[in-house]
DSSP file (Angstrom, degrees, kcal/mol; ACC not computed):
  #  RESIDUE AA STRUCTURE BP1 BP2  ACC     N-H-->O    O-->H-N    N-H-->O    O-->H-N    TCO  KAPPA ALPHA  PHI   PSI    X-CA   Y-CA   Z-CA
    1    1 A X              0   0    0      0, 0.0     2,-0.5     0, 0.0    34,-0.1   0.000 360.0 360.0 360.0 135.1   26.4    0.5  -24.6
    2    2 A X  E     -A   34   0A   0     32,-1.0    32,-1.3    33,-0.3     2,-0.2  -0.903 360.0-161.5 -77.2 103.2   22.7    1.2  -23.9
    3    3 A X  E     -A   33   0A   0     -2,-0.5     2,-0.3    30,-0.2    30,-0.2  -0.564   6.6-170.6 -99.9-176.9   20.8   -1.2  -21.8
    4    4 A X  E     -A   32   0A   0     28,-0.9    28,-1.4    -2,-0.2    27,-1.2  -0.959  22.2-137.1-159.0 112.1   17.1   -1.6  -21.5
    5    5 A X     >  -     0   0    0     -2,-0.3     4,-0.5    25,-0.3    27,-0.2   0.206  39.7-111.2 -56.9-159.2   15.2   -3.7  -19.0
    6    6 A X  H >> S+     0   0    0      2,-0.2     4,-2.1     3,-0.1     3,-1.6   0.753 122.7  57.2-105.8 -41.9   12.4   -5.5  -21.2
    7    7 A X  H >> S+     0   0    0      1,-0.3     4,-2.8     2,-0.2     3,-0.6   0.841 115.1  42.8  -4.0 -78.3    9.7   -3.0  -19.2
    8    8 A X  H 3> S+     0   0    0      1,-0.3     4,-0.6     2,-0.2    -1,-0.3   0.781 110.2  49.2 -27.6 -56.5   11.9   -0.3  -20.6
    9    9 A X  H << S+     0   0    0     -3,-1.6    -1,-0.3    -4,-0.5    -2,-0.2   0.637 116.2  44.1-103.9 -25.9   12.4   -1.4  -23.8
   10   10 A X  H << S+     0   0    0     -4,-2.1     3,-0.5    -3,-0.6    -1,-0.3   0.816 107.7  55.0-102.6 -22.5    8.8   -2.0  -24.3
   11   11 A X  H >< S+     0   0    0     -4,-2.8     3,-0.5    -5,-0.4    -2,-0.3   0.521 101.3  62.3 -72.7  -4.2    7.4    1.0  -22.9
   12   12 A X  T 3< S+     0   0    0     -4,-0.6     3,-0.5     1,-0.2    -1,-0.2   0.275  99.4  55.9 -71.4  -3.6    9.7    3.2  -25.2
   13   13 A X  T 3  S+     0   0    0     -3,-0.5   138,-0.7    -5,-0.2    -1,-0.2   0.187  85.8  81.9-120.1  52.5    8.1    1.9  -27.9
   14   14 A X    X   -     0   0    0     -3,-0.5     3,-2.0     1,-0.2     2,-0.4   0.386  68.0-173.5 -72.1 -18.4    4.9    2.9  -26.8
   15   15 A X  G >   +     0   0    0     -3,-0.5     3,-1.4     1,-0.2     4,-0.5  -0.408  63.0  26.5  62.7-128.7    5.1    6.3  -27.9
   16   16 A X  G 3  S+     0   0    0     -2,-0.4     4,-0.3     1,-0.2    -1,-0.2   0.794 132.8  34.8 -38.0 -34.4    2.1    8.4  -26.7
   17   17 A X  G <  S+     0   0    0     -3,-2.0    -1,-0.2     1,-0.1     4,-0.2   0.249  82.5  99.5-123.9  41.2    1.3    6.7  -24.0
   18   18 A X  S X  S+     0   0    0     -3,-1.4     3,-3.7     2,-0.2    -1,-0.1   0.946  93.0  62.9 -61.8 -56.1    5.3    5.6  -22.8
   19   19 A X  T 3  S+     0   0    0     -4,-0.5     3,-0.2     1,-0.3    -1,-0.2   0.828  98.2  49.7 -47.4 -39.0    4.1    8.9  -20.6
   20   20 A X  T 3  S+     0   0    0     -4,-0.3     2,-1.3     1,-0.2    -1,-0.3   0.882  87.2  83.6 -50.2 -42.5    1.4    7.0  -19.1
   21   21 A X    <   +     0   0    0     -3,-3.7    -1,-0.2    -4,-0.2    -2,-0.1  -0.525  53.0 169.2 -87.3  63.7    3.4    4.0  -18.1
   22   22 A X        +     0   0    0     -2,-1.3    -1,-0.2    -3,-0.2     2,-0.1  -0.021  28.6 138.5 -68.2   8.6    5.2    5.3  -14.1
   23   23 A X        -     0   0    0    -16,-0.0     2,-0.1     2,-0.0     3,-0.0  -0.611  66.0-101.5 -60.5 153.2    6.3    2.0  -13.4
   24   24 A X        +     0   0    0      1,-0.1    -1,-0.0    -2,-0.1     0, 0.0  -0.227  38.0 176.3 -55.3 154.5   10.4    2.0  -11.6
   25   25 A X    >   +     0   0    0     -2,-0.1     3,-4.8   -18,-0.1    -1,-0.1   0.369  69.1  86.0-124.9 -30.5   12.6    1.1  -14.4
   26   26 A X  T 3  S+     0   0    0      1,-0.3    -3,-0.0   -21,-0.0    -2,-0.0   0.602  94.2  34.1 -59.7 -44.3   15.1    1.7  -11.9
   27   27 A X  T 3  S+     0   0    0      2,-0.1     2,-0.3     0, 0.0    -1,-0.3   0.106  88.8 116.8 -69.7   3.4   14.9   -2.4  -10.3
   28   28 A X  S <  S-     0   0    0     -3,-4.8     2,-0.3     1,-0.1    -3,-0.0  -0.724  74.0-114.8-114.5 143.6   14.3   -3.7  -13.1
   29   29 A X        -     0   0    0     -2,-0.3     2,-0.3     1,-0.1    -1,-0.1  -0.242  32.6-124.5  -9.5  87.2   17.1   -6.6  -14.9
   30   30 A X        +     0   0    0     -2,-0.3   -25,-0.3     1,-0.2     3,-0.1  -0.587  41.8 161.0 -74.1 139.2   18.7   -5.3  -18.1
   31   31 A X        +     0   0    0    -27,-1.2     2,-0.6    -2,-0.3   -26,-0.2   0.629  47.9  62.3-128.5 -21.8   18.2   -7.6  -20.7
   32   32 A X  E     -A    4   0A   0    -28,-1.4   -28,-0.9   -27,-0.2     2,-0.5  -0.891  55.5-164.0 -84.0 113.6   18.6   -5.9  -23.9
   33   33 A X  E     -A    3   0A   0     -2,-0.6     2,-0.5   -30,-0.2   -30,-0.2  -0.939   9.6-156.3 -80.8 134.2   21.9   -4.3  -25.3
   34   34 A X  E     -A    2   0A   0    -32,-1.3   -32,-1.0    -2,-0.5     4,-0.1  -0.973  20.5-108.0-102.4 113.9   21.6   -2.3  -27.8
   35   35 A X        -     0   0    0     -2,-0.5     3,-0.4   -34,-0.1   -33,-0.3   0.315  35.3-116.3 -38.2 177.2   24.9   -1.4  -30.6
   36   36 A X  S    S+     0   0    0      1,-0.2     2,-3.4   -35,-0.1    -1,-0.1   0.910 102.2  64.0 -92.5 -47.2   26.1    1.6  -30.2
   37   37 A X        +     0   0    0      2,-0.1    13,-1.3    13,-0.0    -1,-0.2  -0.448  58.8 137.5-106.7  92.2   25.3    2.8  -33.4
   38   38 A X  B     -B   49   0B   0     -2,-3.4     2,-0.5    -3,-0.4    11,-0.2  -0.563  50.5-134.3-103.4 159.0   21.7    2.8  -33.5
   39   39 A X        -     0   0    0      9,-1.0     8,-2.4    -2,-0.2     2,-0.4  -0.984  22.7-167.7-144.4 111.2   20.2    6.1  -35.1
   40   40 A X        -     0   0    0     -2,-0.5     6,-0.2     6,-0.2     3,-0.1  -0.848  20.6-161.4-103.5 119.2   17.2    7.5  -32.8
   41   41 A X  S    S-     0   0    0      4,-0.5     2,-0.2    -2,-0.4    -1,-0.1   0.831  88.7 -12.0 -90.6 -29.4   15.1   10.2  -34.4
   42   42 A X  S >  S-     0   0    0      3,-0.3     3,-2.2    -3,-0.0    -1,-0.4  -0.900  96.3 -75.3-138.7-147.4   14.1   10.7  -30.6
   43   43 A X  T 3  S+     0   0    0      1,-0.3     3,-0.0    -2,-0.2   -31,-0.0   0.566 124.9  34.2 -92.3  26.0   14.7    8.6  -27.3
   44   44 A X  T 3  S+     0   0    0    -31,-0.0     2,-0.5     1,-0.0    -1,-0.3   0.353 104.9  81.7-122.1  16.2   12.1    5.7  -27.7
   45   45 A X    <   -     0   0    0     -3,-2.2     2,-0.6   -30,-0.0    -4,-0.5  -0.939  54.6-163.9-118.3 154.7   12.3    5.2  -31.9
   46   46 A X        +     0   0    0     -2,-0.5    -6,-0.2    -6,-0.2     3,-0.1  -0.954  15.6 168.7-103.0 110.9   14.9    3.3  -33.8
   47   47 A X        -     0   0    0     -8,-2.4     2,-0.2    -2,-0.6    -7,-0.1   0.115  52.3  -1.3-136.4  56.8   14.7    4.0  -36.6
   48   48 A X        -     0   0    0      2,-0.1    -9,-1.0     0, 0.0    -1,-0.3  -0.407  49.0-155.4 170.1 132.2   18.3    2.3  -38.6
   49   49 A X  B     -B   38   0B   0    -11,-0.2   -11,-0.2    -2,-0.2     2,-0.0  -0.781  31.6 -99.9 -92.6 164.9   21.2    0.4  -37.5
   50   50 A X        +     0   0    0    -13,-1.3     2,-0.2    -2,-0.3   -15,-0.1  -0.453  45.7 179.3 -68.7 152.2   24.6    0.2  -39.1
   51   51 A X        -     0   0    0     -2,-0.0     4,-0.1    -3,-0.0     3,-0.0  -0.975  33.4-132.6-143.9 160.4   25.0   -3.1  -41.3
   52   52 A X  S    S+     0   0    0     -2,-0.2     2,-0.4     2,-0.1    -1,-0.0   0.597  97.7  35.1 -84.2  12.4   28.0   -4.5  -43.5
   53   53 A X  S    S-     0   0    0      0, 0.0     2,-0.1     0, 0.0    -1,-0.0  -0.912  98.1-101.2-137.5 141.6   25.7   -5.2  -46.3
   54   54 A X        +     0   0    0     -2,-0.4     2,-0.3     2,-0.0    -2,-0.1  -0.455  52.3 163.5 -41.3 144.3   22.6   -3.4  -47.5
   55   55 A X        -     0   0    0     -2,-0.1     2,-0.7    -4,-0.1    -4,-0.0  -0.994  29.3-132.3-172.7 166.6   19.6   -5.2  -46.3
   56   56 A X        -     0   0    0     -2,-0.3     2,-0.8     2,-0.0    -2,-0.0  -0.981  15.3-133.2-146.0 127.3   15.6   -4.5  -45.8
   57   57 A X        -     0   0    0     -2,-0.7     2,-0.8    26,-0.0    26,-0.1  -0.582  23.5-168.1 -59.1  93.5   13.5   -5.1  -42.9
   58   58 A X        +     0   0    0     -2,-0.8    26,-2.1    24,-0.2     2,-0.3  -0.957  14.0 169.0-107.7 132.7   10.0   -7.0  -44.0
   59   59 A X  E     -c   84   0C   0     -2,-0.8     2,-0.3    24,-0.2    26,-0.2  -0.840  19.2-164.0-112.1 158.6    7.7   -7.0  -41.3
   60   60 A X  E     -c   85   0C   0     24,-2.8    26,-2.8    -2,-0.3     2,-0.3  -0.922  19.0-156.8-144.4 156.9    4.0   -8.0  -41.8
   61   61 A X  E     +c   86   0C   0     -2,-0.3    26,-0.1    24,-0.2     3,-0.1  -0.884  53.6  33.3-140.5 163.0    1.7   -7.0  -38.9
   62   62 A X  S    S+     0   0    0     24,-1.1     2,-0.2    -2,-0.3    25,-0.1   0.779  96.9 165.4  37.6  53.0   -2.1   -8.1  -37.1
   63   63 A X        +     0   0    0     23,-0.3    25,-4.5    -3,-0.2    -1,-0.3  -0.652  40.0  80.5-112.6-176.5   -1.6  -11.7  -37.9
   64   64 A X        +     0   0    0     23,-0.3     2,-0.4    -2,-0.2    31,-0.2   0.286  54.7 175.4 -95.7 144.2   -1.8  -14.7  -38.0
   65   65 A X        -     0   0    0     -2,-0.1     5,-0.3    33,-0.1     4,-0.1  -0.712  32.7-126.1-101.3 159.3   -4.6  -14.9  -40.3
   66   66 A X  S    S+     0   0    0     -2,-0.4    -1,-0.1     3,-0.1    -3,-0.0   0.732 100.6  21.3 -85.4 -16.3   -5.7  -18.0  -41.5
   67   67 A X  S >> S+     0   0    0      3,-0.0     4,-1.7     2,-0.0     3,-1.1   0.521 125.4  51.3-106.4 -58.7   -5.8  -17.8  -45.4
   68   68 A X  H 3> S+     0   0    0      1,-0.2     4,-2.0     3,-0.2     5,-0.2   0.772 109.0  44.8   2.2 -90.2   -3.1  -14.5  -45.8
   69   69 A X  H 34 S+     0   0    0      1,-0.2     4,-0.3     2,-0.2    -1,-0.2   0.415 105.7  54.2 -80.7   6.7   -0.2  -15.6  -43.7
   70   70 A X  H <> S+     0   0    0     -3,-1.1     4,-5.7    -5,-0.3     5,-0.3   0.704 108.0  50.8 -84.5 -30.5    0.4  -19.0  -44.6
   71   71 A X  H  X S+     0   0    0     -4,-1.7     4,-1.7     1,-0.2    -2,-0.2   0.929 109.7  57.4 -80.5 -21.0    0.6  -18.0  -48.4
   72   72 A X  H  X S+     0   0    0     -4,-2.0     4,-4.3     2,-0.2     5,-0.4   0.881 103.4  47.4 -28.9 -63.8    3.0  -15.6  -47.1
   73   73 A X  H  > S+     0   0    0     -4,-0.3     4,-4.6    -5,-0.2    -2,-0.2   0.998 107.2  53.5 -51.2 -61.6    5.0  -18.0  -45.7
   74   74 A X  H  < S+     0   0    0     -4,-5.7    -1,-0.2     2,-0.2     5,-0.2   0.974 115.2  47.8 -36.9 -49.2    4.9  -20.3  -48.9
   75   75 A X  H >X S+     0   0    0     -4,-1.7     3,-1.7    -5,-0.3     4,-1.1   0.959 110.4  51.5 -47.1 -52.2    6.2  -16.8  -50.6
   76   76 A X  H ><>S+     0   0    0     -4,-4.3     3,-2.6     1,-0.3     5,-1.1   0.988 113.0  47.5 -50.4 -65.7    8.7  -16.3  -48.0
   77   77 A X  T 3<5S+     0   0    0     -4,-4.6    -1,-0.3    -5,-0.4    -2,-0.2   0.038  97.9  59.3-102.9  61.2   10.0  -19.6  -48.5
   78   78 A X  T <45S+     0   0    0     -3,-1.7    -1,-0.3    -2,-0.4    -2,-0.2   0.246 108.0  44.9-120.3  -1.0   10.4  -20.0  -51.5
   79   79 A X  T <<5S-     0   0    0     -3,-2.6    -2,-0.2    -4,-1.1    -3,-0.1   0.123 108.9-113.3-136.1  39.1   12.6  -17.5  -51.9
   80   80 A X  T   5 +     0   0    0      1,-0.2     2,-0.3    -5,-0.0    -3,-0.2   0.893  63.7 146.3  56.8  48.0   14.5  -18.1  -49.2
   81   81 A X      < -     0   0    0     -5,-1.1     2,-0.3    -6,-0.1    -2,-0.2  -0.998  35.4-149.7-132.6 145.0   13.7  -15.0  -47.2
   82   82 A X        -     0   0    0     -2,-0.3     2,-0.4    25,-0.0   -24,-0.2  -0.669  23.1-179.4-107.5 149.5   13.3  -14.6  -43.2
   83   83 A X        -     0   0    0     -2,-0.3    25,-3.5    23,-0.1     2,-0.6  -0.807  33.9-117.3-127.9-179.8   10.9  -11.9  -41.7
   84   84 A X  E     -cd  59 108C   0    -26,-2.1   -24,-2.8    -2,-0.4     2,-0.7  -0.864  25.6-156.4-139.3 130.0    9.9  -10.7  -38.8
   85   85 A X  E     -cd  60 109C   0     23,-1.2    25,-2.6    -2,-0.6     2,-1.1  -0.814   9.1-152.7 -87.9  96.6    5.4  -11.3  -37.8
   86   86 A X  E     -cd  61 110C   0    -26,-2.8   -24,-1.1    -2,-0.7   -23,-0.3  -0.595  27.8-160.7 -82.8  99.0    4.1   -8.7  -35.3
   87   87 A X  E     - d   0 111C   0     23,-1.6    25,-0.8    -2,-1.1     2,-0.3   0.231  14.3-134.8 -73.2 173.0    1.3  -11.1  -33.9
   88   88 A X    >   -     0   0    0    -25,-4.5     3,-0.5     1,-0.2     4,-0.3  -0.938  21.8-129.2-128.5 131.7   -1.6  -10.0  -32.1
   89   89 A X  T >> S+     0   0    0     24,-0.9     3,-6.4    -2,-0.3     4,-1.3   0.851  91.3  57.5 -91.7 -32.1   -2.1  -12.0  -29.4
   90   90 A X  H 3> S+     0   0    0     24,-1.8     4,-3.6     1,-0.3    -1,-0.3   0.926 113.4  44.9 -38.5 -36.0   -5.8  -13.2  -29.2
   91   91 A X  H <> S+     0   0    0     -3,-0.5     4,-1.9    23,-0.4    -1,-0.3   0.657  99.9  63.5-101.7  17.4   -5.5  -14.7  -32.5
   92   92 A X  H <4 S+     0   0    0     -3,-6.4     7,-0.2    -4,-0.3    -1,-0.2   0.929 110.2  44.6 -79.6 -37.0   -2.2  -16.2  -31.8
   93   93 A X  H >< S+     0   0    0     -4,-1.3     3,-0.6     1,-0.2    -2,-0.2   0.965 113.1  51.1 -36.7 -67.3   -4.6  -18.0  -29.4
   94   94 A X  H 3< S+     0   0    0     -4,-3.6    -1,-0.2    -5,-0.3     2,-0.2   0.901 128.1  19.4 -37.8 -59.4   -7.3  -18.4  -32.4
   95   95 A X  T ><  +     0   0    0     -4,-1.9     3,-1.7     1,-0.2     4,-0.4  -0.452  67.3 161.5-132.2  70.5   -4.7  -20.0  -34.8
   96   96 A X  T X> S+     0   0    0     -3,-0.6     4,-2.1     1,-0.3     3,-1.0   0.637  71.4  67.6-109.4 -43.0   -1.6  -21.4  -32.9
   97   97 A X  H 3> S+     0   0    0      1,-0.2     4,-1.2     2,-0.2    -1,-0.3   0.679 107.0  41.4 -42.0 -28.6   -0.5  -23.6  -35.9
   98   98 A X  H <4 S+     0   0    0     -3,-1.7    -2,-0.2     2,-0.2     4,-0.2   0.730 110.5  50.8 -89.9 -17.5    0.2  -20.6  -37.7
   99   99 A X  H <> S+     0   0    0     -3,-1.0     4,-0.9    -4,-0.4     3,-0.4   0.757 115.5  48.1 -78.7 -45.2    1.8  -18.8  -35.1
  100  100 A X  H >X S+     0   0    0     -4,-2.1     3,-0.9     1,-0.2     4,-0.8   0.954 111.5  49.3 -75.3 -44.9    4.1  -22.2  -34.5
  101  101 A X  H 3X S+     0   0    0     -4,-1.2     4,-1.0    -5,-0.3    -1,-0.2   0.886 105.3  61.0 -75.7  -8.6    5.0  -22.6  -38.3
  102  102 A X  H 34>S+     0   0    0     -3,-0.4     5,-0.9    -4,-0.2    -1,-0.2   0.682 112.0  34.9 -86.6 -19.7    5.9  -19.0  -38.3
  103  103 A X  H <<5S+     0   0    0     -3,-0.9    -1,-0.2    -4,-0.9    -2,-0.2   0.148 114.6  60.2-109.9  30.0    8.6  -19.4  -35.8
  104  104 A X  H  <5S+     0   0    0     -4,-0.8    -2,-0.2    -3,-0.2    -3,-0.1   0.643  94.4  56.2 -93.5 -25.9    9.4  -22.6  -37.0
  105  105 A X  T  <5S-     0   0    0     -4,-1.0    -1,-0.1    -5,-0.2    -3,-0.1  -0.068 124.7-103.8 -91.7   8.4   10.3  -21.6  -40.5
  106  106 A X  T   5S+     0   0    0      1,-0.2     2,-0.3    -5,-0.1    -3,-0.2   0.901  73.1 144.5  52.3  47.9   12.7  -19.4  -38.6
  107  107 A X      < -     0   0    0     -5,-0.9   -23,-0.2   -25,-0.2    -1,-0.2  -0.746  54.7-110.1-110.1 154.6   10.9  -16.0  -39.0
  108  108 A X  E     -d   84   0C   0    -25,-3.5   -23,-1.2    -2,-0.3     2,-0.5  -0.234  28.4-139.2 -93.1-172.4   11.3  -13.5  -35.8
  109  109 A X  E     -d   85   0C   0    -25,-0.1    38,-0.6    36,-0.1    39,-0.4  -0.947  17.2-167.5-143.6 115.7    8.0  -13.0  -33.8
  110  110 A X  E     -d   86   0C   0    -25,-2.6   -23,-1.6    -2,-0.5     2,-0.6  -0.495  25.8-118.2-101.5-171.9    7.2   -9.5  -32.4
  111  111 A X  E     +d   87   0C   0     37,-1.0    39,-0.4   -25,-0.2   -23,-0.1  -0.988  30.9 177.4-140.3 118.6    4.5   -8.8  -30.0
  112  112 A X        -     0   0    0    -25,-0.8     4,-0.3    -2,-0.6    40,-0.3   0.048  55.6 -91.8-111.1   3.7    1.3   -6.2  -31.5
  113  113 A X        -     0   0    0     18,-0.2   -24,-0.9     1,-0.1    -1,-0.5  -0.405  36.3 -82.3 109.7 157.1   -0.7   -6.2  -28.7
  114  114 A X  S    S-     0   0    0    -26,-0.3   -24,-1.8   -25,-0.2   -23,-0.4   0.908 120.6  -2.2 -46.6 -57.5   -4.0   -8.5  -27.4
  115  115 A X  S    S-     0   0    0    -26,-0.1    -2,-0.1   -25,-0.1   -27,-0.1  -0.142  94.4-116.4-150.2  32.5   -6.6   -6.7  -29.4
  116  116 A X        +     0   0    0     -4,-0.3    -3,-0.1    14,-0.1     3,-0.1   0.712  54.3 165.5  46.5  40.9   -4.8   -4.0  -31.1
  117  117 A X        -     0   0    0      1,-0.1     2,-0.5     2,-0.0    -1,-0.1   0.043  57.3 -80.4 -81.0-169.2   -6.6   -1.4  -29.4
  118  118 A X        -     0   0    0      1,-0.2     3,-0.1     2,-0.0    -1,-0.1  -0.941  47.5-159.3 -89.8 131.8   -5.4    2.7  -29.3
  119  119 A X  S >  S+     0   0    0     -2,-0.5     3,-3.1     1,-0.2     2,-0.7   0.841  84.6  61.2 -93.3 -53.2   -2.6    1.9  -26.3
  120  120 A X  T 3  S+     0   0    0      1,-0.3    -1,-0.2  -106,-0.1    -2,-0.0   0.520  95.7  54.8 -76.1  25.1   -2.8    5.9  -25.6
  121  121 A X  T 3  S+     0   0    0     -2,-0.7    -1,-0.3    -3,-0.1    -2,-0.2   0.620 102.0  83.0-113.2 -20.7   -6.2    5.8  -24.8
  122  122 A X  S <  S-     0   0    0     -3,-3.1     2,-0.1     1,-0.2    -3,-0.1  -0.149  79.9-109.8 -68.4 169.4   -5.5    3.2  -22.2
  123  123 A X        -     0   0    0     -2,-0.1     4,-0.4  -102,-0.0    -1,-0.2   0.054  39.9-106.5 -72.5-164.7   -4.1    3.1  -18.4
  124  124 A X  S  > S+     0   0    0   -104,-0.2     4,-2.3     2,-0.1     5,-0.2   0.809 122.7  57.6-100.0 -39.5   -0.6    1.7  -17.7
  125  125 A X  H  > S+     0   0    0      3,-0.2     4,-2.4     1,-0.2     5,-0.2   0.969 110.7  41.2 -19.1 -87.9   -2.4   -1.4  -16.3
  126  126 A X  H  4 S+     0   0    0      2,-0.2     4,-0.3     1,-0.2     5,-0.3   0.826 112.6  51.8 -35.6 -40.4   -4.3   -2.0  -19.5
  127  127 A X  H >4 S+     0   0    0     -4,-0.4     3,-4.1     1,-0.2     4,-0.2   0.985 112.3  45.2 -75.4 -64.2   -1.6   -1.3  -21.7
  128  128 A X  H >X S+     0   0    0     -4,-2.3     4,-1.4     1,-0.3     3,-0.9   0.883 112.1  53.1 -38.8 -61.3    0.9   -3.9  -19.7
  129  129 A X  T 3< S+     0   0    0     -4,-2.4    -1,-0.3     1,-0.2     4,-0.2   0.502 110.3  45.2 -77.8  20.8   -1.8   -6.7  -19.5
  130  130 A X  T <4 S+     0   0    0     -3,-4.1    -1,-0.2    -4,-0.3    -2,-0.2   0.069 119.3  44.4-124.2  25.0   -2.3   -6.5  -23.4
  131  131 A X  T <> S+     0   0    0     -3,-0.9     4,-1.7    -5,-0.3   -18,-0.2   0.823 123.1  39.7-106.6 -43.9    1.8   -6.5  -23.8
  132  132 A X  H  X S+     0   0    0     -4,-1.4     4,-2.3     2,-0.2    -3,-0.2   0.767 108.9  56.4 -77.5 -48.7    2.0   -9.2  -21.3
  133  133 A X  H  4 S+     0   0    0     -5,-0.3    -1,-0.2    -4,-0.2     5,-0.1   0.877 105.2  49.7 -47.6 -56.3   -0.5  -11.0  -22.2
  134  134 A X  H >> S+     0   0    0      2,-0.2     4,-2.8     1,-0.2     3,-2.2   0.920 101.7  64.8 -44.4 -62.1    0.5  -11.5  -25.7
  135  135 A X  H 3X S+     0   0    0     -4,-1.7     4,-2.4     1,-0.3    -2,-0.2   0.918 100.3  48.6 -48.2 -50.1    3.8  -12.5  -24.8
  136  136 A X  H 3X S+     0   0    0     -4,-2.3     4,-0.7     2,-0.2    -1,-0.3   0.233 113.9  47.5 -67.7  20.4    2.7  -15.6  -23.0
  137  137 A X  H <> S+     0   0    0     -3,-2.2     4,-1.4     2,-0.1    -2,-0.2   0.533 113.2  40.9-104.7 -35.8    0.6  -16.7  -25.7
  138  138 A X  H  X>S+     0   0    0     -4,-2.8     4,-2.0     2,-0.2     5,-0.6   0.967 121.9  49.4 -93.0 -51.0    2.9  -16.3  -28.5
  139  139 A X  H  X5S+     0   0    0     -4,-2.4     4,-3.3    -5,-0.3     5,-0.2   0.985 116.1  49.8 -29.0 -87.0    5.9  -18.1  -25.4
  140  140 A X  H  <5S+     0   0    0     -4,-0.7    -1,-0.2     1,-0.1    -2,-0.2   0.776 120.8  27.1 -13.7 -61.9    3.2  -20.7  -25.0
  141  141 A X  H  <5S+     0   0    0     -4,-1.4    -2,-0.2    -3,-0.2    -3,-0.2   0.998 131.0  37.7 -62.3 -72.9    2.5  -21.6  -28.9
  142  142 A X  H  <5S-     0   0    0     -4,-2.0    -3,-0.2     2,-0.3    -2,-0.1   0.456  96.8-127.1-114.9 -14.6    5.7  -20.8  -30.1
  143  143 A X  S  <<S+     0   0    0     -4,-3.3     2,-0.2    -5,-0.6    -4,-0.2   0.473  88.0  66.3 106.8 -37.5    8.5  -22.0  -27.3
  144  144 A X  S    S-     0   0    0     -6,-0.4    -2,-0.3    -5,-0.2     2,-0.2  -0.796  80.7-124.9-144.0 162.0   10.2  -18.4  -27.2
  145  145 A X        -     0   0    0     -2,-0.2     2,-0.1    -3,-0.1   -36,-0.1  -0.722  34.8-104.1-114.5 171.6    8.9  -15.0  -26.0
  146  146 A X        -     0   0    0     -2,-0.2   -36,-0.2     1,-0.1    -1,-0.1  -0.332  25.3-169.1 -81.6 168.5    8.9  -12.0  -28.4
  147  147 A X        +     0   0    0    -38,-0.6     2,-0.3    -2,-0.1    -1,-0.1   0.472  64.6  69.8-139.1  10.2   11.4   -9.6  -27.9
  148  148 A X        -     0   0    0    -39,-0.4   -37,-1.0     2,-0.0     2,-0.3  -0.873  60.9-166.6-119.0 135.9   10.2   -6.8  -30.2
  149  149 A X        -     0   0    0     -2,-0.3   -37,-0.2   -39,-0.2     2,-0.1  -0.634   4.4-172.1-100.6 178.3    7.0   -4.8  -29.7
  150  150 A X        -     0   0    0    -39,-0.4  -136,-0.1    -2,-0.3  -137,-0.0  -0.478  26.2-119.2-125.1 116.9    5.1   -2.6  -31.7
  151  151 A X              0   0    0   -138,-0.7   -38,-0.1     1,-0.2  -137,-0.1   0.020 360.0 360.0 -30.5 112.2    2.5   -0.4  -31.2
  152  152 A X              0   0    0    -40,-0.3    -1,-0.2   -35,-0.1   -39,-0.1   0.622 360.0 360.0 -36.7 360.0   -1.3   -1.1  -33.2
C-alpha cells in the first residue's frame, strides 16, 4: 500500500512545477492510501483504477459559475448521477451557495486552485498559498476540505 501525506499527494499532482515544491515530505502525517492497483503512467499521474463494474469519471472544472453550474446540477440530478467539481477557490468565495449545494447534493469537491493561474510559473510559496487557500474556502462553505487537486 502507497501512502501520501496530503503535501505529497498534492504536490504530485502538480506536474511541472512538483520540482519546484522542496518542502520535507519526510515529517509529514500520511493521510491518504492509495489501492494497490492504481495504474500510473509516471510517478505523480493516475491515470485508472481497477473497478467491479465499468464506470466513467465526470468532472467539470473552474466553477462554480452562477448560471452554468446550477443547471448542471439540475442535469445531474435528475438523472441520478454524482460528479466530482474542481472549484476554484475565489469564486467559491464569490458564490458559496453554489459551492454548498454542490456538496450537498452529494457531488465530490476537488480543489483547482485560487485564481487558476500557470502553477509552473510560480514559487513553491505561491503555489501552496493558492492550494491552501482554496482548501479553507471550499472547508469553510462546504463543511469538508477537498481531497483531490488538479492543476489549471
Amino acid at each position: 500500500m502507497v501512502l501520501l501525506s496530503r503535501r505529497h499527494a498534492l504536490a504530485a499532482g502538480l506536474g511541472a512545477c512538483a520540482a519546484k515544491l522542496n518542502e520535507t515530505q519526510a515529517s509529514a502525517r500520511a493521510l491518504i492510501a492509495l489501492p494497490g492497483d492504481i495504474f500510473n503512467t509516471d510517478a505523480a499521474t493516475i491515470t485508472a483504477v481497477s473497478t467491479p463494474s465499468p464506470v466513467v469519471a465526470m468532472t467539470f472544472d473552474d466553477g462554480p459559475h452562477p448560471r452554468h453550474t446550477p443547471r448542471l446540477l439540475d442535469m445531474l440530478r435528475e438523472r441520478g448521477i454524482r460528479a466530482t467539481f474542481y472549484l476554484i477557490g475565489n469564486r467559491v468565495v464569490q458564490y458559496p451557495e453554489i459551492a454548498r449545494r454542490i456538496a450537498e447534493e452529494g457531488h465530490e469537491i476537488g480543489n483547482h486552485s485560487w485564481s487558476h493561474p500557470f502553477l509552473d510559473r510560480m514559487g513553491a510559496s505561491a503555489v501552496t498559498r493558492e492550494i491552501d487557500q482554496t482548501t479553507d474556502a471550499i472547508f469553510q462553505v462546504t463543511g469538508r476540505p477537498p481531497v483531490t487537486f488538479r492543476p489549471p
